[in-house]
N, C-alpha and C positions, 0 to 999 in steps of 0.2 A: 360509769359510762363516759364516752366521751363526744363531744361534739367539734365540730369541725365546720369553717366556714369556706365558700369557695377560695379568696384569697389567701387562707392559709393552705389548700392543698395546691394552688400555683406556684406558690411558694417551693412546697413539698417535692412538686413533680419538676420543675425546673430545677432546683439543686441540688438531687438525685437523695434524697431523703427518703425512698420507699420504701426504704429497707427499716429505718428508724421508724415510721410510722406504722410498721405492720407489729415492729418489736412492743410497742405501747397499745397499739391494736390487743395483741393477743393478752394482754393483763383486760381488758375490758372486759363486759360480759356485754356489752350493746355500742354499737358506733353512730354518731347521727351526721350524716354529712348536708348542711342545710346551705342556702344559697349561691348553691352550683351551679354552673353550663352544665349542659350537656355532655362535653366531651370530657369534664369532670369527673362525671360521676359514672360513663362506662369507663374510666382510663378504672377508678377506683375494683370496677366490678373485675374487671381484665387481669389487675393488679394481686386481689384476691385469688383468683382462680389460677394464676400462673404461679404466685408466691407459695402460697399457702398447702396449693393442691386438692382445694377444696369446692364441693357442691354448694353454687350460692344461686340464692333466689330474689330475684327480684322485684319491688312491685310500684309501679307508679299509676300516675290519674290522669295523665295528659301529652301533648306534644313532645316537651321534653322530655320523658321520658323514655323514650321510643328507643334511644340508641343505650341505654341501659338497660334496660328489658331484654336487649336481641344480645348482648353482650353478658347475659346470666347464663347459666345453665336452664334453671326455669323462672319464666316470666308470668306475673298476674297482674293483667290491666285491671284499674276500677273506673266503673265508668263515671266522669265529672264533670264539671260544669264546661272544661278546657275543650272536650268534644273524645273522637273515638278512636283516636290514632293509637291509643296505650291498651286499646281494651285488643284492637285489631294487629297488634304485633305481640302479642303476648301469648303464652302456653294453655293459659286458663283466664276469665272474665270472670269479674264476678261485678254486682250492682253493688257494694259499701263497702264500707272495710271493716265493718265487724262480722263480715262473712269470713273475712282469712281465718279465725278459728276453725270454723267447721271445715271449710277447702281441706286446710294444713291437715288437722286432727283426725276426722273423718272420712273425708274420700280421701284423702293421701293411704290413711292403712289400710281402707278396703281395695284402693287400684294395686299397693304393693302386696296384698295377701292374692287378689287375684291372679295378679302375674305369676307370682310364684307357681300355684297352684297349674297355670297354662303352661309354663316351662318344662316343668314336672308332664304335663299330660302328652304335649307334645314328644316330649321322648318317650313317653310309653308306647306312644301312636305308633313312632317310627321303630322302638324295637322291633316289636309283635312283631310288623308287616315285615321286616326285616329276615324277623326272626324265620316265619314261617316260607317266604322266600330262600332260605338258606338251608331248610331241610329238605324241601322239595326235591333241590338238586343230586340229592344224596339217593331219593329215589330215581331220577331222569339221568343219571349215569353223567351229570354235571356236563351237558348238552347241551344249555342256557335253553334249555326251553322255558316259556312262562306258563305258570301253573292259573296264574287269572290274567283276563283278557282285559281289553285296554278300555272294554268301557266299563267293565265292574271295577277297575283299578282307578278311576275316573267318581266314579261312587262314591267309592270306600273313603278317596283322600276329600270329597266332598261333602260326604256326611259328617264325620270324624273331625273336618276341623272347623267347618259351617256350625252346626250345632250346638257343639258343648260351649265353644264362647262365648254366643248368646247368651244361653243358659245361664254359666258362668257369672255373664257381667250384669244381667238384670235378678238373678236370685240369691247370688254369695255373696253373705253378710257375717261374718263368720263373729262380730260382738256388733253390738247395735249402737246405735247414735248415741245414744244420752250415757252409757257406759263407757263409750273411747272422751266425748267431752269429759266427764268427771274424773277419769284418768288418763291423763297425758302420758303418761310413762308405758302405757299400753302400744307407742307409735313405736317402741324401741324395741318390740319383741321382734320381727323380723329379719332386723337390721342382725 
């Protein structure tokens, strides 16, 4: 691990060292960067994402946090004693921080197993209707007539994609809570 204190990333970012610091970064397996500004520790998150090319997440408790948080890919306020500027600029809220397991572990693979799953339906959605538009023509002498009228067509894209995301997002659970906690390595099937 390494830790890092604000006057050494002043240091760092003033005498264009970012390049060295990311070189030492990447032998790490955890960075702690502890009594920073603000402009600190979004330059750090900015730093990341532009150097690196990488998805980073963010997560603070308060005021300062706010311009690192908006400067993540995904932001999690916890809400603290400091008040609610970090819970209210952020991606997700949660109440402590021993909630970050279940957030990360948990709803992270069931929101990404859901999507998937709506990406995939949506293009089913839109072949079919496509599809069946496209044969039509072949009978109507390719005359552009429409074979459905504008308010069954109005329906169709209403049922189709009102419904099943619901459904979707309050019944797909495709491994349950206490089997994604016990295995972590289960968040890397999708990916």
């Amino acid at each position: 691990g390494l830790v890092i204190d604000g006057r050494t990333l002043n240091v760092i970012f003033q005498g264009g060292l970012e390049k060295t610091l990311l070189a030492l970064t990447r032998h790490c397996r955890s960075v702690l960067c502890c009594r920073c500004t603000p402009l600190q520790k979004s330059m750090v998150v900015k730093l990341v994402r532009r150097e690196l090319k990488v998805m980073t997440l963010s997560i603070g408790d308060g005021a300062n946090d706010v311009s690192m948080i908006q400067a993540a890919d995904v932001g999690i306020g916890i809400s603290g004693q400091e008040g609610m500027q970090a819970m209210m600029a952020s991606d997700f809220a949660i109440s402590r921080f021993k909630h970050l397991k279940k957030l990360l572990l948990v709803h992270g693979h069931w929101c990404y197993a859901r999507l998937a799953k709506m990406v995939i339906y949506f293009f089913y959605k839109n072949v079919s209707y496509v599809n069946l538009l496209f044969w039509y023509q072949f009978f109507c002498g390719f005359s552009g007539a429409t074979m459905i009228d504008y308010w069954q067509m109005i329906f169709f894209n209403l049922l189709f994609t009102s419904m099943p995301p619901i459904l979707f997002g309050i019944l797909d659970k495709d491994v349950s809570a206490e089997t994604l906690l016990g295995l972590p390595e289960l968040y890397q099937n999708g990916q």
